[in-house]
C-alpha beads as a LAMMPS data file, in Angstrom:
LAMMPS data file: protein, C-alpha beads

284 atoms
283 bonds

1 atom types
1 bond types

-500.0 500.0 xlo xhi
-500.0 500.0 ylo yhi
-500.0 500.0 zlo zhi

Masses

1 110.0

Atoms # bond

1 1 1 225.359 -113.256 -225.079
2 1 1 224.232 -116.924 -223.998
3 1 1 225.973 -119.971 -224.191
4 1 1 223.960 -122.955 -224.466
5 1 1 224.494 -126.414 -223.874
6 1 1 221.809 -127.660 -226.465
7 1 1 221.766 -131.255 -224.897
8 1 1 220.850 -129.848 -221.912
9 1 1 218.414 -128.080 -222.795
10 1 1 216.696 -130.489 -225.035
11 1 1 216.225 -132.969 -221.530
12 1 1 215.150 -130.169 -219.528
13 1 1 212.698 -128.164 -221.212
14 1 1 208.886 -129.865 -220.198
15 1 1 207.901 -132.149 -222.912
16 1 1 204.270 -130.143 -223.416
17 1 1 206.371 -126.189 -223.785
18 1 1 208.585 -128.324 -226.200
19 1 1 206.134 -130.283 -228.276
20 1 1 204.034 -126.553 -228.380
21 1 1 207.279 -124.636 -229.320
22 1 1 209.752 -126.451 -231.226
23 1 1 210.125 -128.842 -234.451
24 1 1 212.994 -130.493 -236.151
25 1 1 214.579 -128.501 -238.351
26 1 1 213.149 -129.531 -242.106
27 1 1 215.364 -127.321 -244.314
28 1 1 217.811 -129.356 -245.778
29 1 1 220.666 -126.456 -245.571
30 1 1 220.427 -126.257 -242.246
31 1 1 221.149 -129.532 -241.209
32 1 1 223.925 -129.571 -240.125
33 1 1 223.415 -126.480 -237.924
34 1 1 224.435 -127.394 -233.976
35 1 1 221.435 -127.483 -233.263
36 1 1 218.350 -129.918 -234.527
37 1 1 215.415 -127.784 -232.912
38 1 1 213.760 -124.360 -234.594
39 1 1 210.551 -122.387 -233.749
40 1 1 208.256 -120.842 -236.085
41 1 1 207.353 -118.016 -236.572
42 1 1 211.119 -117.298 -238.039
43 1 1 212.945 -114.160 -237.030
44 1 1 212.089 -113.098 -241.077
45 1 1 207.898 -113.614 -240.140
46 1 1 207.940 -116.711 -241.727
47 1 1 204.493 -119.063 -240.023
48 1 1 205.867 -122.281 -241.310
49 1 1 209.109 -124.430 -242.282
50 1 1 207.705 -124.448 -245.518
51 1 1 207.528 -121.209 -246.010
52 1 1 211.086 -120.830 -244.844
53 1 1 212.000 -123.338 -247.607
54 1 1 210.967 -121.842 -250.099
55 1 1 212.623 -117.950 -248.900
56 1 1 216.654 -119.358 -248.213
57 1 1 216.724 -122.025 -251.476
58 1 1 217.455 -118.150 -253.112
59 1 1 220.883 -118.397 -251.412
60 1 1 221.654 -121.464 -252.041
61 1 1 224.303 -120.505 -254.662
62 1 1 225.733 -117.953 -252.539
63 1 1 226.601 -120.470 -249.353
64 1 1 228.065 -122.687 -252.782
65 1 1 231.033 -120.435 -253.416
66 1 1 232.148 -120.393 -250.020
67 1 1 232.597 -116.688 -249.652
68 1 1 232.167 -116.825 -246.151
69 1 1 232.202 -119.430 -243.178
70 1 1 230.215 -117.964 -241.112
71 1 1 227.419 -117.130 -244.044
72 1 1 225.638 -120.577 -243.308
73 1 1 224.743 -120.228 -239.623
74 1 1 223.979 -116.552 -240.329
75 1 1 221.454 -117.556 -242.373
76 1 1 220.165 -120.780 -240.540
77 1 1 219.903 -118.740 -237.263
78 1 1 217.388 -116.440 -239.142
79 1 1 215.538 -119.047 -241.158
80 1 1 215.317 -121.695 -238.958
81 1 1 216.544 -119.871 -235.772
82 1 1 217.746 -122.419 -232.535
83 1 1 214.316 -123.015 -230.125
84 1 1 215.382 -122.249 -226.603
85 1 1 212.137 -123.198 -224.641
86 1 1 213.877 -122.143 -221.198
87 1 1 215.416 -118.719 -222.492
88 1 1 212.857 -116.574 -223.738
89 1 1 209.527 -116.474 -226.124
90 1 1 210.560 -114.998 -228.761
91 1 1 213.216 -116.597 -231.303
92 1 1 216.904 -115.468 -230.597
93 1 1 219.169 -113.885 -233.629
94 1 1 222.137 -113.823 -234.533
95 1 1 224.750 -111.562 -233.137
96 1 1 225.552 -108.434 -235.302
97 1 1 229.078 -109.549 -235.517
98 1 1 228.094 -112.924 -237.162
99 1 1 226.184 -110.932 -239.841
100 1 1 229.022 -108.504 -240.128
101 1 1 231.077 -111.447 -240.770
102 1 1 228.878 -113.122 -243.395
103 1 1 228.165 -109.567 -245.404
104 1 1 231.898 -108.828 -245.261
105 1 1 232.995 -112.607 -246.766
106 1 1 230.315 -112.517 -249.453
107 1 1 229.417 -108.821 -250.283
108 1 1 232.220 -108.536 -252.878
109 1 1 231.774 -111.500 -254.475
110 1 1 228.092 -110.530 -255.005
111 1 1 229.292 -107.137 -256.331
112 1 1 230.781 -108.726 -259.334
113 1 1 227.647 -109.872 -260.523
114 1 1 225.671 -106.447 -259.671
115 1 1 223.864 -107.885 -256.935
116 1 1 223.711 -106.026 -253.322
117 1 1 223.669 -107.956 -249.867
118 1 1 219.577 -108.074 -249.492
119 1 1 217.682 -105.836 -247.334
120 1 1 215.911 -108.462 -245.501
121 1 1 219.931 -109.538 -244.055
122 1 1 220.464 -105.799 -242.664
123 1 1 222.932 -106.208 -239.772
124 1 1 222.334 -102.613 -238.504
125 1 1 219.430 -103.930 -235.795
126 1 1 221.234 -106.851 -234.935
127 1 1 221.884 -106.918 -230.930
128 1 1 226.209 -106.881 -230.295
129 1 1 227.726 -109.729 -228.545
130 1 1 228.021 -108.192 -225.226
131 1 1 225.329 -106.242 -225.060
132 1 1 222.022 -108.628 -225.894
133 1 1 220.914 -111.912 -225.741
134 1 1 222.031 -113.354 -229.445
135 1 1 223.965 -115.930 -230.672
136 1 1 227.252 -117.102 -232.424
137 1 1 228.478 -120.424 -233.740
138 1 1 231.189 -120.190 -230.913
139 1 1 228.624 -119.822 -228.410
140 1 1 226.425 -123.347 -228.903
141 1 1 228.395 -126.257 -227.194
142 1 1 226.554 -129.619 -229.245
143 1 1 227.151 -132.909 -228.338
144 1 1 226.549 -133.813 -232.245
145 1 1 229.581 -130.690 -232.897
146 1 1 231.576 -133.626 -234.078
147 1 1 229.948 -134.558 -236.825
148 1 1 229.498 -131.301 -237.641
149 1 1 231.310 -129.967 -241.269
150 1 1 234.841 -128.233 -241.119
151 1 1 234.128 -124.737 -243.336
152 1 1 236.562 -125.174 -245.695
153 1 1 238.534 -122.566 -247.861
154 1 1 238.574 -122.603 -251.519
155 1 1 241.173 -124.555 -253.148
156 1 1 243.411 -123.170 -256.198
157 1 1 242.191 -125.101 -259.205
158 1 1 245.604 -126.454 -259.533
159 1 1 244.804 -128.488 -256.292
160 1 1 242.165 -130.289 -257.970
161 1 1 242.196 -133.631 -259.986
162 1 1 239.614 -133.727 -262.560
163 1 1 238.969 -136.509 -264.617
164 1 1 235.912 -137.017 -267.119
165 1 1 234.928 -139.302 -268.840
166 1 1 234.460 -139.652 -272.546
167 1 1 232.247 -137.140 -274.093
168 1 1 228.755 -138.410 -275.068
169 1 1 227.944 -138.207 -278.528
170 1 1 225.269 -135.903 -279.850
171 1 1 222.274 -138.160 -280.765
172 1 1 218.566 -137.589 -282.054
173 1 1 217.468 -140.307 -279.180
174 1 1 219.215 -138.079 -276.466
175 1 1 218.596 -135.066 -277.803
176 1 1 215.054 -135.626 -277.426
177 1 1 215.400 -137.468 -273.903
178 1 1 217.242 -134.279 -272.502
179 1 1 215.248 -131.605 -273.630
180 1 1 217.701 -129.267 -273.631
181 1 1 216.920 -125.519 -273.084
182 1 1 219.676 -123.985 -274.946
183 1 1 222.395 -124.958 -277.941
184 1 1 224.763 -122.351 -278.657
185 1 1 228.140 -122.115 -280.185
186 1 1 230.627 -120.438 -278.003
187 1 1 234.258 -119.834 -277.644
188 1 1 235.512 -120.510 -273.783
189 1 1 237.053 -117.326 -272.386
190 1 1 237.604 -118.285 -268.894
191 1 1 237.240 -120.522 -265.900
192 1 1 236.728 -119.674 -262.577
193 1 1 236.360 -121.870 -259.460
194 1 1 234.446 -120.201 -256.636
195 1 1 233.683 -122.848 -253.486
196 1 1 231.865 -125.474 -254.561
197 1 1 230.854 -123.834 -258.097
198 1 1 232.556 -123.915 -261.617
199 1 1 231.990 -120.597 -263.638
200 1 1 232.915 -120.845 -267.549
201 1 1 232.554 -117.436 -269.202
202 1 1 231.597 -118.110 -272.790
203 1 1 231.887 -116.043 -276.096
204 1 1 228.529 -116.565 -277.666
205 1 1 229.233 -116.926 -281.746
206 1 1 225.828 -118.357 -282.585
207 1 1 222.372 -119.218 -280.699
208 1 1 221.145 -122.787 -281.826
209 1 1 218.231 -122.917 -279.217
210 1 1 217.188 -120.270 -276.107
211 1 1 214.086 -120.707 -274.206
212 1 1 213.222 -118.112 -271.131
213 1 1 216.672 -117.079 -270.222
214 1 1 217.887 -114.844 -273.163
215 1 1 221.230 -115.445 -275.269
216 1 1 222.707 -113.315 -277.509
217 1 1 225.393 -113.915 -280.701
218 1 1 228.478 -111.358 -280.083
219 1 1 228.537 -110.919 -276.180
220 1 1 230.093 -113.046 -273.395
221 1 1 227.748 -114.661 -271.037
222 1 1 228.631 -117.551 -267.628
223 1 1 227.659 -121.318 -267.379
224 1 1 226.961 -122.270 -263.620
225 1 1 228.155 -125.321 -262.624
226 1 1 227.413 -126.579 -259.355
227 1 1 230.116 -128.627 -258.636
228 1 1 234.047 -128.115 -259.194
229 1 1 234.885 -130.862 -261.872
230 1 1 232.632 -129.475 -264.637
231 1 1 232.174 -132.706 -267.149
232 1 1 232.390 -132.316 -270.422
233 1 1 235.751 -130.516 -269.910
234 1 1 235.389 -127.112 -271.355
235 1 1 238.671 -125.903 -272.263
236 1 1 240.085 -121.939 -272.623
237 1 1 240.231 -120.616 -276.434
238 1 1 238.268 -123.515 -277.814
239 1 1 235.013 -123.485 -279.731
240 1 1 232.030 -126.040 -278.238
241 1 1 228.889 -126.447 -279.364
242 1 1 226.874 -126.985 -275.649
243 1 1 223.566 -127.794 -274.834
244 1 1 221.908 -127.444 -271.568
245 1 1 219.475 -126.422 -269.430
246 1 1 218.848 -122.839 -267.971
247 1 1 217.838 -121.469 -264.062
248 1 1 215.040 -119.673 -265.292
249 1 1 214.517 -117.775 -262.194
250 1 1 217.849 -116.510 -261.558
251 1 1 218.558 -115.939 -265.476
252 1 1 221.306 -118.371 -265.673
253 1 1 222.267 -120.809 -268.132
254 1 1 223.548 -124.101 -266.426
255 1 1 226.188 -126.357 -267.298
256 1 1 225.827 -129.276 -264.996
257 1 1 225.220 -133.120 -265.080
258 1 1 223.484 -134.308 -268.662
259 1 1 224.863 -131.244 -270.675
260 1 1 226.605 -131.978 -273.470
261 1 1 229.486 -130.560 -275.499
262 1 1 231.284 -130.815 -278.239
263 1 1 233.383 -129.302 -280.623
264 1 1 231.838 -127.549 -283.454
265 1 1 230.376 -128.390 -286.759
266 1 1 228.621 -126.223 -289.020
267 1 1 226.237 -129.146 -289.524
268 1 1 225.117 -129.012 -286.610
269 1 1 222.334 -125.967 -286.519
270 1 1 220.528 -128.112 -289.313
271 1 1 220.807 -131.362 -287.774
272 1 1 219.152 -129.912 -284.485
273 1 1 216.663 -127.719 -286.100
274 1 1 215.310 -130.973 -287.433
275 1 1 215.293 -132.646 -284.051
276 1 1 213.527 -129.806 -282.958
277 1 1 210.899 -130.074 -285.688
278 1 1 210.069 -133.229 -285.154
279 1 1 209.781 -132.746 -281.251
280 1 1 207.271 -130.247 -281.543
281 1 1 205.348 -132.452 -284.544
282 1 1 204.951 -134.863 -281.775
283 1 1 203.694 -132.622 -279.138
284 1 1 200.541 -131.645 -281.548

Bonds

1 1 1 2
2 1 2 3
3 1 3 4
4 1 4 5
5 1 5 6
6 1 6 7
7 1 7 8
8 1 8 9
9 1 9 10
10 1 10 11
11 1 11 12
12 1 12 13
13 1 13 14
14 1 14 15
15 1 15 16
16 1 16 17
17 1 17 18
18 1 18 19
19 1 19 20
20 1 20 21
21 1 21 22
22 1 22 23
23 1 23 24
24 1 24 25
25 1 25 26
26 1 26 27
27 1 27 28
28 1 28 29
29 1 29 30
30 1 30 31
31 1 31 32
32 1 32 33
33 1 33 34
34 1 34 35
35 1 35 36
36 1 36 37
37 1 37 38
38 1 38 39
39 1 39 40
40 1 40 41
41 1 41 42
42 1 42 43
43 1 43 44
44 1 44 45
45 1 45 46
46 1 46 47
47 1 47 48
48 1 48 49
49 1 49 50
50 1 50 51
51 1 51 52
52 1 52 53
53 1 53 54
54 1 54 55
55 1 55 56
56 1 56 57
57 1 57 58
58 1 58 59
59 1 59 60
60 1 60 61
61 1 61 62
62 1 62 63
63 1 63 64
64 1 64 65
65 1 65 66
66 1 66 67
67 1 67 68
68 1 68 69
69 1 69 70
70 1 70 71
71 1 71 72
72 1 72 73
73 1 73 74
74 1 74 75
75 1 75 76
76 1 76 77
77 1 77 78
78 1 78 79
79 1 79 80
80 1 80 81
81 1 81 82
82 1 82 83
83 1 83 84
84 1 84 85
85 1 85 86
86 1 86 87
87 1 87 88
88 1 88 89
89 1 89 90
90 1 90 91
91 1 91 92
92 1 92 93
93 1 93 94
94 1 94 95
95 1 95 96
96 1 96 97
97 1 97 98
98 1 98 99
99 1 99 100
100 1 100 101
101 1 101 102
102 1 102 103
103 1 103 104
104 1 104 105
105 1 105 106
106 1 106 107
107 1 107 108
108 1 108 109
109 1 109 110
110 1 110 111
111 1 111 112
112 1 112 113
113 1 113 114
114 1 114 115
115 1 115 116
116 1 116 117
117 1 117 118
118 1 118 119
119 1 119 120
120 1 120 121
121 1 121 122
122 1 122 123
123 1 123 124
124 1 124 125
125 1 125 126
126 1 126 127
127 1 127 128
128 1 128 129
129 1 129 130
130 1 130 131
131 1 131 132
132 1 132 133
133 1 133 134
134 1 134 135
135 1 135 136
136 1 136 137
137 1 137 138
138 1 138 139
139 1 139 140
140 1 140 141
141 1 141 142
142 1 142 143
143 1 143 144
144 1 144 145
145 1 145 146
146 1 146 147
147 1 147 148
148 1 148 149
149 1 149 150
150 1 150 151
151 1 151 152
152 1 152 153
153 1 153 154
154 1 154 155
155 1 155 156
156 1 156 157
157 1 157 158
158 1 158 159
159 1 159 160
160 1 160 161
161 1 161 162
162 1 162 163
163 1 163 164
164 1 164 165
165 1 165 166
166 1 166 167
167 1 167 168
168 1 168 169
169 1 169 170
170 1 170 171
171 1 171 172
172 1 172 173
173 1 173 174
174 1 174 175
175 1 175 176
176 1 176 177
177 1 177 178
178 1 178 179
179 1 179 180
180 1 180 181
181 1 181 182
182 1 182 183
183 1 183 184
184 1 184 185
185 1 185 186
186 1 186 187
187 1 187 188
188 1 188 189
189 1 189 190
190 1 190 191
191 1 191 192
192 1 192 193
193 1 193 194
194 1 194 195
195 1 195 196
196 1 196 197
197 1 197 198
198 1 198 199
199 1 199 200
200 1 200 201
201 1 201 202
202 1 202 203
203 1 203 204
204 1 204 205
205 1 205 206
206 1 206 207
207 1 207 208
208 1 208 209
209 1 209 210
210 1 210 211
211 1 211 212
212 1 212 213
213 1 213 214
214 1 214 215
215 1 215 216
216 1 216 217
217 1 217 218
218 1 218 219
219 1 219 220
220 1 220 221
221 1 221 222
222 1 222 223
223 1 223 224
224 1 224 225
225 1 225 226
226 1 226 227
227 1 227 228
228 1 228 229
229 1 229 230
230 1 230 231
231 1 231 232
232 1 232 233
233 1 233 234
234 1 234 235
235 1 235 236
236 1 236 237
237 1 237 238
238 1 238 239
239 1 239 240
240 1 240 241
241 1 241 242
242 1 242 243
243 1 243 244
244 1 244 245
245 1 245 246
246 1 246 247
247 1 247 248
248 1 248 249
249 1 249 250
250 1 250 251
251 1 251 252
252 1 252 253
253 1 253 254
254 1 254 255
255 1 255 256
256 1 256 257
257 1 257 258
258 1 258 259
259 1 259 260
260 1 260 261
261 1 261 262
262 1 262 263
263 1 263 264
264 1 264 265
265 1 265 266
266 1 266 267
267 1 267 268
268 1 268 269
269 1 269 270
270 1 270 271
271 1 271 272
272 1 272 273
273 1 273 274
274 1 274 275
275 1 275 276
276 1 276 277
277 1 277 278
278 1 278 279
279 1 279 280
280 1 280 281
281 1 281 282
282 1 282 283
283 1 283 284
């Protein structure tokens, strides 16, 4: 395994092999990696930064709940692996321990949802810490480590103080100025906090509104939330009526900043049945 001093090697490396090889690192989740440098191609074939943006946002959610500290630089060190001009050619992985580490943490918790750690994080051909050139968070000294984030273990909810404000009222004006995705009437089962995310399983009783991500009456189904103070304040055993918007690409209905709920009324259907009437009359 190397150790590398990345200030050092950011004043020694010749300024033409540097300009040729490396480039600031672009993707927003890895910034605050140890490093500020990456080479393309990636270890995962990917030509451009771009490219690589568009390939790690999928795991966004994952490195949200936590599950593992070391899941982050796992993936950073593939994505937007650390350019060491003086070392070798070709981009350096990760060590097969870090991966271990990461799959280990976060496996599990992507169990529960019938999802399986990808293919394209395979640890098997990873090269062992003592027995390749790879590398490990440990292993990269940084002048910047100090500013660095502290990985952070989840806290009990009953750690948390959350306070929201009052609910908004539900409004033709704002209705329309949302454009909401989905109204439903549901009956909170549970909350769970996971890292950085809130997730409210729901009873569905009644679908108001669905658009691509599919809702049905009678079954239980999550709200995302991406943060862990989820505002309106949804609370266990009581009936909302919510409206939101939906992840379309990962099938999930969100529950984030702008929703809106409120307990129910059987007026309600009608009222936004006629909001939604007079939405599309406009659109013709």
């Amino acid at each position: 395994v190397i150790s590398l001093n990345i200030f050092a090697i950011f004043c020694g490396a010749s300024s033409v092999a540097w300009s040729a090889q490396c480039e600031l690192i672009q993707i927003s989740m890895c910034r605050y990696m140890p490093y500020n440098m990456t080479r393309m191609p990636n270890l995962l074939h990917h030509s451009t930064q771009e490219n690589a943006i568009l390939a790690i946002e999928q795991f966004e959610v994952l490195v949200q709940t936590r599950c593992s500290e070391y899941l982050l630089f796992f993936l950073c060190s593939l994505y937007a692996p650390i350019c060491t001009v003086e070392f070798q050619s070709e981009a350096i992985p990760p060590c097969k321990s870090v991966c271990e580490k990461a799959r280990q943490g976060c496996e599990p918790l992507m169990n529960r949802f019938n999802v399986s750690w990808p293919k394209i994080l395979d640890c098997t051909d990873l090269p062992l810490y003592d027995r390749g050139v790879c590398v490990t968070p440990e292993a990269i000294v940084s002048e910047g480590k100090a500013d660095r984030p502290v990985a952070e273990q989840p806290l009990s909810s009953s750690r948390r103080i959350c306070r929201c404000g009052r609910s908004p009222q539900l409004r033709r004006k704002a209705y329309a100025e949302k454009k909401y995705d989905y109204a439903i009437r549901a009956k909170v089962v549970s909350t769970e906090i996971i890292g950085e995310l809130t997730l409210t399983n729901l009873f569905i009783i009644q679908v108001v509104k669905q658009s691509i991500v599919a809702i049905s009456a009678g079954r239980e189904m999550l709200l995302w939330s991406n943060t862990t103070c989820a505002c309106p304040k949804l609370n266990t055993g009581q009936e909302y009526a919510i409206l939101g918007h939906e992840d379309s690409i990962n099938n999930r209905l969100l529950y984030i900043q702008g929703s809106l709920a409120t307990h129910w009324q059987n007026k309600l259907p009608g009222r936004i049945m006629k909001w939604e009437k007079r939405l599309q009359q406009k659109e013709k």
